[in-house]
C-alpha positions in Angstrom: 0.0 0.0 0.0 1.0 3.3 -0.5 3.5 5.0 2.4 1.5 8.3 3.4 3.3 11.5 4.0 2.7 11.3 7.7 4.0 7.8 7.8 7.2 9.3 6.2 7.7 11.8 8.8 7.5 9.9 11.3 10.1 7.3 10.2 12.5 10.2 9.4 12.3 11.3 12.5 13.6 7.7 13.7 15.9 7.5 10.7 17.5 10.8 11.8 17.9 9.8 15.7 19.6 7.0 14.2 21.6 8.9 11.7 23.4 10.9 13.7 24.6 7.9 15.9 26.0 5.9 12.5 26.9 9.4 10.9 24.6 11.1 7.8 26.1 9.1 4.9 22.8 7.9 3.9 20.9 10.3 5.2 20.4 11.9 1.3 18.5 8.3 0.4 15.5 10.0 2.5 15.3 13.3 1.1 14.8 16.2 3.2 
């Protein structure tokens, strides 16, 4: 199904918390 906007923010926010423990590398994959 598709991922909703709301469902993206909230898994950047956990992407991000987890981001900046591993470093951003990736952290362009997810946009801004």
């Amino acid at each position: 199904m598709p991922v909703t906007l709301d469902l993206i923010r909230k898994k950047r926010s956990r992407i991000l918390a987890i981001a900046g423990r591993h470093g951003a590398t990736n952290l362009r994959i997810f946009g801004s």
